[in-house]
C-alpha positions as semicolon CSV with decimal commas, in nm:
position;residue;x (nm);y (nm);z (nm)
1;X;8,407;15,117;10,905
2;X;8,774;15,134;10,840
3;X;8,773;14,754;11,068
4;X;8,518;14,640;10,766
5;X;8,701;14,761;10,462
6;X;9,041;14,617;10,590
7;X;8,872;14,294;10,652
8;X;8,703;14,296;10,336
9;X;9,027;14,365;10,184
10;X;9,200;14,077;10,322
11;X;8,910;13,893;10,228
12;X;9,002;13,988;9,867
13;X;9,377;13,901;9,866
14;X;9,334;13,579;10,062
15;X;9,068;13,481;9,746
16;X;9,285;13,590;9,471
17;X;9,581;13,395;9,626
18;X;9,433;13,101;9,656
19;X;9,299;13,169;9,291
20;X;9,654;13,208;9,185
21;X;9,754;12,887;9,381
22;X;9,498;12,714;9,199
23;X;9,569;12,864;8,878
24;X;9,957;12,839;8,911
25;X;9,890;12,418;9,003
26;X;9,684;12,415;8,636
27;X;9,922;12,563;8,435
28;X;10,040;12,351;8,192
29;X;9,746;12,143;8,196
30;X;9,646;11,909;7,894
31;X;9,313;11,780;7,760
32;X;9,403;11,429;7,591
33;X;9,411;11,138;7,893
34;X;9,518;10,826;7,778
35;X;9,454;10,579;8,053
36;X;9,629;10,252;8,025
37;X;9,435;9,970;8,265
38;X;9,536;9,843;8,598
39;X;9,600;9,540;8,643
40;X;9,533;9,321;8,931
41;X;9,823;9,132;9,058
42;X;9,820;9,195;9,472
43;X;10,109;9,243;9,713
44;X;10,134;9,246;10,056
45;X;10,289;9,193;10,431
46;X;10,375;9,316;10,750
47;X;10,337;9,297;11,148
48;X;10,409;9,059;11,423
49;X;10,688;8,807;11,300
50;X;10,668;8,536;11,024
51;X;10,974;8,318;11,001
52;X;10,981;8,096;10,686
53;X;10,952;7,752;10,792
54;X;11,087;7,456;10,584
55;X;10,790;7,398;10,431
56;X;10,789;7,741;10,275
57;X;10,552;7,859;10,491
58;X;10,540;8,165;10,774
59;X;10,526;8,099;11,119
60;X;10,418;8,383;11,410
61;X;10,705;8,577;11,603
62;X;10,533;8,764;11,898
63;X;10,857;9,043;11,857
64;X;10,718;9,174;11,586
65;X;10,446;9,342;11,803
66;X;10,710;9,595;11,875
67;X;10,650;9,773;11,497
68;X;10,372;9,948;11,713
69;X;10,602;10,100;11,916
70;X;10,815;10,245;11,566
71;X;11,148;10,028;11,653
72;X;11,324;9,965;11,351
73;X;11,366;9,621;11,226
74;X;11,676;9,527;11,169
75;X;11,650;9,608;10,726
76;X;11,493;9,934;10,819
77;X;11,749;10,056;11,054
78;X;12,028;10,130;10,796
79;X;12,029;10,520;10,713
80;X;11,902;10,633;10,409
81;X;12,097;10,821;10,131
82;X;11,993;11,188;10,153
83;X;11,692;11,335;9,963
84;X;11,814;11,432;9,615
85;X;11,660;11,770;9,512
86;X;11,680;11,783;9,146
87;X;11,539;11,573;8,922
88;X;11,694;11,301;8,718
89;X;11,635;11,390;8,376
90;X;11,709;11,026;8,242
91;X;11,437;10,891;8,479
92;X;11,161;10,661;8,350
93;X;10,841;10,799;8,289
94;X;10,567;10,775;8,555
95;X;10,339;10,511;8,493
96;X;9,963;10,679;8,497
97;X;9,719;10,484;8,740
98;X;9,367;10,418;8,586
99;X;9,157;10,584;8,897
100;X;8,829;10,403;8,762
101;X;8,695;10,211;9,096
102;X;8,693;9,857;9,069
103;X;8,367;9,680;8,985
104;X;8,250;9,473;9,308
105;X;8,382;9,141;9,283
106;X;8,111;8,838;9,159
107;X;8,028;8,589;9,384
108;X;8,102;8,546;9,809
109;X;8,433;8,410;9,870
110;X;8,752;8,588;9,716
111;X;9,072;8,443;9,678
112;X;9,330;8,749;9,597
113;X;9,711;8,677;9,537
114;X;9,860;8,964;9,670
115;X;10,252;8,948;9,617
116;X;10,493;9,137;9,789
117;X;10,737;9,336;9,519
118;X;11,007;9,553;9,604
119;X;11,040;9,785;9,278
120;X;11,149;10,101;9,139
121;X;10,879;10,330;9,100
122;X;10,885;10,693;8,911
123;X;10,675;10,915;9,179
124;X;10,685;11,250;9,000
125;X;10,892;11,362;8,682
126;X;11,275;11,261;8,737
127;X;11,204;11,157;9,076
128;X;11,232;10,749;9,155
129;X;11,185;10,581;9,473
130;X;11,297;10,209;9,535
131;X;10,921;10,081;9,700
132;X;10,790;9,817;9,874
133;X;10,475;9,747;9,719
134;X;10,152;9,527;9,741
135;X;10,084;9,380;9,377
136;X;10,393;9,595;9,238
137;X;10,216;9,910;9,241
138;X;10,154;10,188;9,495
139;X;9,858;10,249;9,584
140;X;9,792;9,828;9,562
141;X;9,491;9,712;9,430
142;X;9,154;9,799;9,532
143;X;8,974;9,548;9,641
144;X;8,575;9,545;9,639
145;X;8,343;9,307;9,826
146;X;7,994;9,307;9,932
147;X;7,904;9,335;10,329
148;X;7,895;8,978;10,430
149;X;8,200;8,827;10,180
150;X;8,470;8,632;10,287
151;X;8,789;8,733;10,157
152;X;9,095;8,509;10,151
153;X;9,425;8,718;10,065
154;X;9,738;8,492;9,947
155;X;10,051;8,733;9,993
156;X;10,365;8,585;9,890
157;X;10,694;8,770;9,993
158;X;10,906;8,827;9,664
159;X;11,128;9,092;9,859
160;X;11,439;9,085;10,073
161;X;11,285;9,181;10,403
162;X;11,010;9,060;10,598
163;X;10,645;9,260;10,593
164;X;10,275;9,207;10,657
165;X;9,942;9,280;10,638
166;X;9,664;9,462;10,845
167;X;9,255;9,509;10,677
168;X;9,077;9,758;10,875
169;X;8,822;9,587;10,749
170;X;8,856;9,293;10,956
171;X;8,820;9,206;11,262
172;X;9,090;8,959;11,390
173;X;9,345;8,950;11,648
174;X;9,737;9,114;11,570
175;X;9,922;8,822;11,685
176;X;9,706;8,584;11,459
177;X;9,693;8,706;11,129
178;X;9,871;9,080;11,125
179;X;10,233;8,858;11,107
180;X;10,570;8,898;10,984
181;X;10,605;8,756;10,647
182;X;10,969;8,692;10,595
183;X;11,128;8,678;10,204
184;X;11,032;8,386;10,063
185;X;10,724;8,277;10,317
186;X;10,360;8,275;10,208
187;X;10,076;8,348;10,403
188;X;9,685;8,340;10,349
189;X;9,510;8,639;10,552
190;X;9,147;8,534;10,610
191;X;8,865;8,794;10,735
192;X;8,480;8,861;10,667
193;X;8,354;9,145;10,556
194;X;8,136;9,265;10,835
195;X;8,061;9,636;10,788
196;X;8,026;9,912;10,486
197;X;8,295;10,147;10,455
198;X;8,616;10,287;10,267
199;X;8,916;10,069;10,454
200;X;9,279;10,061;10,428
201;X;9,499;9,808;10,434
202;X;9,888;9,856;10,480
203;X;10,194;9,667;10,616
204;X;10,298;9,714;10,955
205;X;10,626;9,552;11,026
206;X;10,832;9,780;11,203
207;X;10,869;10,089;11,186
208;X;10,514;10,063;11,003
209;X;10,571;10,440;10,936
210;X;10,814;10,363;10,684
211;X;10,700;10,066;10,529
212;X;10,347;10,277;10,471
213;X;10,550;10,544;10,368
214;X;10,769;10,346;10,103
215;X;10,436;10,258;9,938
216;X;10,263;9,944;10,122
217;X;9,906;10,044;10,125
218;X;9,596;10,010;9,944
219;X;9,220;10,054;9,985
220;X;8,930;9,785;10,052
221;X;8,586;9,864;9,973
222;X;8,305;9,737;10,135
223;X;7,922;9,773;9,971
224;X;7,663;9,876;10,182
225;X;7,333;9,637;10,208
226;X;7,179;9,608;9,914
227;X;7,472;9,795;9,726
228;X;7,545;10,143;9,573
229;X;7,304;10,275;9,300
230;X;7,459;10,283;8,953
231;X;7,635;10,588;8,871
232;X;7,768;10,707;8,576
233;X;8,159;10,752;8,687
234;X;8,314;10,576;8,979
235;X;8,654;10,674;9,084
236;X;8,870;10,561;9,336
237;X;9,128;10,801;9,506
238;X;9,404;10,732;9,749
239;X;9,587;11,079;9,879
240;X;9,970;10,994;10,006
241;X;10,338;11,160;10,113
242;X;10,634;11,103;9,970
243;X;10,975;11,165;10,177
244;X;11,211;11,128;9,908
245;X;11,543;10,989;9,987
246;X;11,829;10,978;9,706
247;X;11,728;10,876;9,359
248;X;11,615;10,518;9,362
249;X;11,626;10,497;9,727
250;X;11,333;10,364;10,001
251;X;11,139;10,691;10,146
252;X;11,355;10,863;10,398
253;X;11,239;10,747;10,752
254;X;11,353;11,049;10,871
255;X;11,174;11,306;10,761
256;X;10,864;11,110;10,792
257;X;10,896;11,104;11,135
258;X;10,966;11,426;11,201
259;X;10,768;11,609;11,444
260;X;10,617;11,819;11,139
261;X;10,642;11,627;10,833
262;X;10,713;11,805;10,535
263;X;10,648;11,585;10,268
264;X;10,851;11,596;9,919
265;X;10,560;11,529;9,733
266;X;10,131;11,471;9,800
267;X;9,991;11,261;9,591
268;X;9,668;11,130;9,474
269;X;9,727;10,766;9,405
270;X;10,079;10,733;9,383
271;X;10,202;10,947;9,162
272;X;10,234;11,337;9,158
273;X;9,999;11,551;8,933
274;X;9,912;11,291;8,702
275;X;9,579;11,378;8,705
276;X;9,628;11,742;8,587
277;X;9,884;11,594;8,308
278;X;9,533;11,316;8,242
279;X;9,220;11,452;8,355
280;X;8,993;11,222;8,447
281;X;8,646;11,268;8,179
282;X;8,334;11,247;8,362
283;X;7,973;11,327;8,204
284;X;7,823;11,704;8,216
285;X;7,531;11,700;8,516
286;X;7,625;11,278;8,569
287;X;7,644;11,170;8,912
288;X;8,053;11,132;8,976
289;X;8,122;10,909;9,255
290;X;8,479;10,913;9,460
291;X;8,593;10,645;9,671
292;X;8,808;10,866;9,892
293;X;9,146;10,762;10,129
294;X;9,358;10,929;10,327
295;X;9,665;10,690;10,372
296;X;9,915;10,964;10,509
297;X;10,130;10,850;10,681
298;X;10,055;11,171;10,813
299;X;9,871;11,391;10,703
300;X;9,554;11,476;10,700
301;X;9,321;11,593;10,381
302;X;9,065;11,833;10,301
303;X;8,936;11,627;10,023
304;X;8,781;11,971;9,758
305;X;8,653;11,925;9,420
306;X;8,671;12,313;9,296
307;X;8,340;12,416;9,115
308;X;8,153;12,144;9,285
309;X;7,921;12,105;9,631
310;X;7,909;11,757;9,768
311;X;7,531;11,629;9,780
312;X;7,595;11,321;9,920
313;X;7,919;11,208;10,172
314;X;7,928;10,883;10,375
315;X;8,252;10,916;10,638
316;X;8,356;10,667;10,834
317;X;7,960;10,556;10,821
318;X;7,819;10,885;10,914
319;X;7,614;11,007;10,593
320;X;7,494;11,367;10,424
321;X;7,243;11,226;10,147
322;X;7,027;11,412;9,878
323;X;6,708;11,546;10,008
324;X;6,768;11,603;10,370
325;X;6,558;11,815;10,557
326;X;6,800;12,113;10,620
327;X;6,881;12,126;10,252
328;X;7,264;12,054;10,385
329;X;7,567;12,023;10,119
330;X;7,912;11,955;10,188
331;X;8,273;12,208;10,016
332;X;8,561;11,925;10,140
333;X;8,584;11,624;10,337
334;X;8,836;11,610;10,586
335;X;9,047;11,267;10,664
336;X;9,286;11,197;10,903
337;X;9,547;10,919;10,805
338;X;9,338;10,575;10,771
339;X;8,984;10,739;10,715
340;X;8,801;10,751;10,402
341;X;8,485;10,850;10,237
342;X;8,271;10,789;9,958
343;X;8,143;11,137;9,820
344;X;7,918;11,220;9,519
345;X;7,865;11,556;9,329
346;X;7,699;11,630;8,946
347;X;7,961;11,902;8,752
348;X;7,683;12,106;8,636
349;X;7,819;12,248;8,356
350;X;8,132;12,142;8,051
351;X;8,483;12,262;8,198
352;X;8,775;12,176;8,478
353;X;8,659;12,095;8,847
354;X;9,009;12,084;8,990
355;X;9,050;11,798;9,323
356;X;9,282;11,909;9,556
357;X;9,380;11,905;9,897
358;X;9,270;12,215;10,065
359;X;9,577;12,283;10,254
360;X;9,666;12,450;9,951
361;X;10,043;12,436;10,040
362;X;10,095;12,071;9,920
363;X;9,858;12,176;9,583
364;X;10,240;12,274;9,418
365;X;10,379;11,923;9,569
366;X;10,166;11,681;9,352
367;X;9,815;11,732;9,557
368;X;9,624;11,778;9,235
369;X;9,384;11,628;8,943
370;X;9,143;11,751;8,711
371;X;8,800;11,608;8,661
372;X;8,678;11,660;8,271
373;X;8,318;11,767;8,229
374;X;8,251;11,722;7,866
375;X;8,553;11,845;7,645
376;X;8,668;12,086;7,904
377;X;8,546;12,423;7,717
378;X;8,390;12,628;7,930
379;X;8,075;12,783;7,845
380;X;8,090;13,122;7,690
């Protein structure tokens, strides 16, 4: 008996803390969400070794196979300034991503200019990292094909260092297509898309930990045959770390590779909190669907929507649909780095369904949004 009611007790505080976690990550929260569109202009590079030739364009340099093995290229080897721990009250304001998925793209051949832009990018309030970005934004675009398309990505390197590019969704050799792409060179990356799925893309020049760390990554999604059923709200969410270094500085390599990673900041695409500060409205009992990523570098997520039960969850291919015999739901997807989902749940009633990570230590670090069922009242 006494073995029960101490249990049951712990039971209690562990429920109220994570309550107050929850509860602590809301405060503050608004209502109003402006949501300025995305734009599409791609970025991209990284990998073997692409030399500019004198035509302008990249040629293949086996060395650069030895990013798999995390040796630093020669730009990523100077040491970084050291992580700055307040922020910069003069810093620019965070630039809110529009999470709306992507409408699949018309037709069966793509051609996608993805440029390669190194920029300053405002990752929380007062915080800025210098990035290295596909398209000049971090995540970069989605991009959304049918099964079957044939997708023909034009990067262009505007940077000062060399990068590449590696689809999941493809199938092709490294030392053919996953090359260095040195400033200046172009290159076209050419793949079909022959399975379903949620896929990331990211640069891998060496140490590929840092350059997916400083923001070069980016989701591809691939339709299913015969496509997804219409919904009414299709979002697409890309969970990340951020090692800060000092203000206006690349990531710090260091603490990303540490042995345990403790990450500055946890992010759903890009930025930290910015869906609490602009929930994201979805209907009252509509069918929400989430195009989910886990780009780490290293972490993994427990992908929650609080309030909610997943009815339907299709990871890595393996799907829990409405209907099934067992009755079976789904509380959180879990993703290690490079897996993603697609999950879809009705909010059953007007309010706040909190998303979160449910390693509810990085919920205070940015790991946080708000989905907006009707005007956000709750019922009485």
């Amino acid at each position: 008996m006494d073995r029960t009611r101490r249990a049951g007790s712990r039971r209690r505080t562990l429920g109220a803390a994570i309550a107050l976690i929850v509860a602590g990550a809301l405060a503050g929260c608004t209502t109003a969400a402006s949501t300025p569109t995305w734009t599409f202009p791609p970025a991209g590079a990284a990998a073997p070794s692409l030399a500019a030739s004198t035509d302008g364009s990249a040629t293949t340099d086996m060395a650069g196979m030895s990013g798999m093995s995390g040796a630093a290229s020669p730009a990523a080897s100077a040491p970084l300034a050291a992580a700055t721990n307040a922020p910069d009250p003069n810093a620019p304001a965070y630039v809110l991503h529009d999470a709306t998925a992507p409408a699949v793209m018309a037709g069966t051949v793509h051609d996608i200019d993805l440029p390669i832009i190194e920029k300053d990018i405002t990752v929380a309030t007062g915080y800025v990292v210098h990035a290295w970005t596909f398209g000049g934004t971090v995540p970069g675009p989605t991009i959304r094909v049918h099964l079957g398309d044939t997708v023909r990505v034009h990067l262009t390197n505007e940077g000062t260092m060399s990068h590449s590019i590696d689809f999941h969704a493809s199938q092709t050799a490294m030392n053919r297509q996953m090359v260095e792409i040195a400033p200046g060179a172009t290159f076209t990356y050419t793949f079909q898309a022959d399975y379903a799925g949620v896929w990331m893309y990211h640069c891998g020049t060496a140490p590929a930990l840092l350059h997916i760390a400083n923001g070069m990554f980016g989701m591809v999604i691939v339709e299913p045959k015969g496509g997804f059923k219409p919904v009414d709200k299709e979002v697409a969410i890309v969970q990340s770390e951020w090692y800060l270094g000092g203000q206006g500085q690349p990531a710090d390599y260091g603490k990303a590779n540490a042995a345990a990673p403790a990450p500055d900041f946890v992010v759903f695409n890009g930025v930290a909190s910015q869906y609490k500060d602009h929930p994201i409205d979805v209907p009252v009992k509509g069918r929400v669907r989430v195009f989910v990523l886990d780009a780490g570098p290293d972490l993994d997520s427990s992908f929650h929507v609080v309030g909610t039960i997943f009815d339907t969850v299709i990871k890595e291919g393996i799907s829990l649909l409405p209907g099934n015999p067992g009755g079976w739901g789904s509380q959180a997807v879990d993703l290690s780095p490079a897996q993603g989902a697609v999950i879809e749940f009705s909010p059953q009633e007007p309010g706040m369904y909190p998303m979160v990570t449910h390693a509810f230590n990085f919920v205070g670090r940015g790991a946080i949004g708000i989905f907006q069922a009707g005007d956000g009242k709750p019922l009485p």
